[in-house]
C-alpha positions, -999 to +999 in steps of 0.1 A: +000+000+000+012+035-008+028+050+025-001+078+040-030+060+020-050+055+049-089+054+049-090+090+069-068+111+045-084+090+014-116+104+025-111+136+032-090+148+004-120+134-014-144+158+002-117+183+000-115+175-043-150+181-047-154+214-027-121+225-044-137+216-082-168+239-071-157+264-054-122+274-071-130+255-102-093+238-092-074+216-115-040+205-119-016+208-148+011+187-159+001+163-126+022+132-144+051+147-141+049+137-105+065+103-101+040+073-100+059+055-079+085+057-052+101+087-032+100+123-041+098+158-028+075+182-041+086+217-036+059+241-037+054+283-034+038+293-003+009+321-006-020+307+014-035+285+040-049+266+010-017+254-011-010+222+013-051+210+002-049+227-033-021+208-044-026+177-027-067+170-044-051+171-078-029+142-069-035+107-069-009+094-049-008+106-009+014+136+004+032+138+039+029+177+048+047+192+076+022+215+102+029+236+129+033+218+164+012+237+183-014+224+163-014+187+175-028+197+208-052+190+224-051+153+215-084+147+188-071+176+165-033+160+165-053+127+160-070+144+130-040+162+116-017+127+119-045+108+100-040+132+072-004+128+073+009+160+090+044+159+109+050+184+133+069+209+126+091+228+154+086+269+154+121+279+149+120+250+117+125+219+108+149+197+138+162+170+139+129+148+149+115+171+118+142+158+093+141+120+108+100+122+104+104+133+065+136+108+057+113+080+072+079+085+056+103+086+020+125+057+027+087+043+028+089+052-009+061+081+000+062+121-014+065+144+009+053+184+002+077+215+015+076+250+010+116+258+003+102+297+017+097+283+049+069+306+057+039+320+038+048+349+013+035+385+018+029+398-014+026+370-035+060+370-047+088+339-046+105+347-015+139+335-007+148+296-005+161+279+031+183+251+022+163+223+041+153+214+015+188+208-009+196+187+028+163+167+025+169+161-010+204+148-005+202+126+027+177+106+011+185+107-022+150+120-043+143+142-072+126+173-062+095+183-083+087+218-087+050+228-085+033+263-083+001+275-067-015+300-088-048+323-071-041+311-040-025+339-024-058+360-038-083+335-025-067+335+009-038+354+010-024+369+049-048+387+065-079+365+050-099+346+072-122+331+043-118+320+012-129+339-022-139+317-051-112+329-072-100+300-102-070+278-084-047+258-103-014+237-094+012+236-123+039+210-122+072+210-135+098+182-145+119+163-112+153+176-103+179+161-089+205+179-067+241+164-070+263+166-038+293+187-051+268+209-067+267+247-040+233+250-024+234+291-041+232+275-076+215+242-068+182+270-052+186+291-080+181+259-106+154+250-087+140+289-082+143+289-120+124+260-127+093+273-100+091+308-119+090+291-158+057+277-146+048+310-144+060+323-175+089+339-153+128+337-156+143+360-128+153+338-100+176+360-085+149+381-065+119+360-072+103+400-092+077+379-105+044+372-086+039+336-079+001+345-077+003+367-112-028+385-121-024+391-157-019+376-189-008+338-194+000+335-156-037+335-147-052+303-140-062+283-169-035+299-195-007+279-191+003+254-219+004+218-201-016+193-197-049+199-177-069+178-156-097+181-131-090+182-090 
């Protein structure tokens, strides 16, 4: 059985699929270029709240997310948040216990999401990159996939407590794999590069272009992959 396929999470990311196809008319683009099978680490911009849910109901396969610790207490909510495969995740990052969690759940042959920000963005632009996860990627040996949130940060952006039905979509990008003797500077700029070109974007040096664009091809439902429903 897939690691994290467990009755709970299969249900609710159903539930969660459904509301998503309504109420942000979600879909995901280029989804196979996510590994069918074995290990991987999905890297993924950080705007919203919503990004863990909107990019794991356009998946077929189960994602380990990390969550805030704080949030496994009291006891039925970290029972909740366990059954849908949530690790906890430390305030000051991700320790030891975090990095242990995450190397187990892939030698499991499982995919695990992380947001190389480390924290939600403010504006809706690609902040910049922690290296946990270049380490992540190299301890245990996996290909990182790139993937993109687009509408989320105007959905539910800081400062929103409810969501707007504005159109949500997950674009997906081709694995990458991080050599050893590559330098973590270059090795987060490849994989900064690789983020933005999902969103018609090239400057990964200061991440100028919104990862929640608002105009042209970079809206929802004008890029050029391969579509398919949440």
């Amino acid at each position: 059985m897939e690691p994290g396929a467990n009755w709970f999470y299969l249900l609710i990311r159903a539930m969660a699929r459904l509301s998503c196809r309504i109420y942000f008319r979600h879909r995901g683009v280029d989804v196979e270029k996510v590994p069918e099978t074995g290990p991987f680490l999905l890297a993924v911009n950080h705007c919203s709240h919503l990004d863990a849910v909107l990019t794991g109901v356009v998946l077929k396969r189960p994602l380990t997310f990390m969550a805030r610790s704080s949030l496994f207490s009291p006891a039925p909510l970290g029972w909740i948040l366990r059954g849908l495969n949530a690790l906890p995740l430390e305030r000051e990052g991700v320790g030891i216990s975090g990095f242990r969690a995450i190397r187990d759940r892939l030698s499991q042959g499982g995919g695990v999401l992380v947001f190389p920000e480390g924290t939600r963005s403010r504006d809706g632009r690609l902040g910049r990159f922690k290296r946990g996860v270049l380490r992540l990627a190299r301890l245990a040996a996996v290909p990182v996939v790139p993937a993109m949130v687009v509408g989320s940060n105007r959905a539910m952006g800081r400062g929103r407590l409810f969501p707007r039905p504005i159109r949500t979509e997950v674009r997906f990008g081709d694995a990458i794999d991080f050599p050893e003797g590559e330098a973590d500077d270059d090795a987060l700029k490849r994989l900064k590069e690789a983020m933005l070109e999902l969103v018609g974007g090239s400057d990964a040096s200061n991440g100028s272009l919104s990862c929640d664009p608002v105009n042209g091809m970079n809206e929802p439902g004008r890029s050029g992959g391969r579509r398919s429903p949440a």
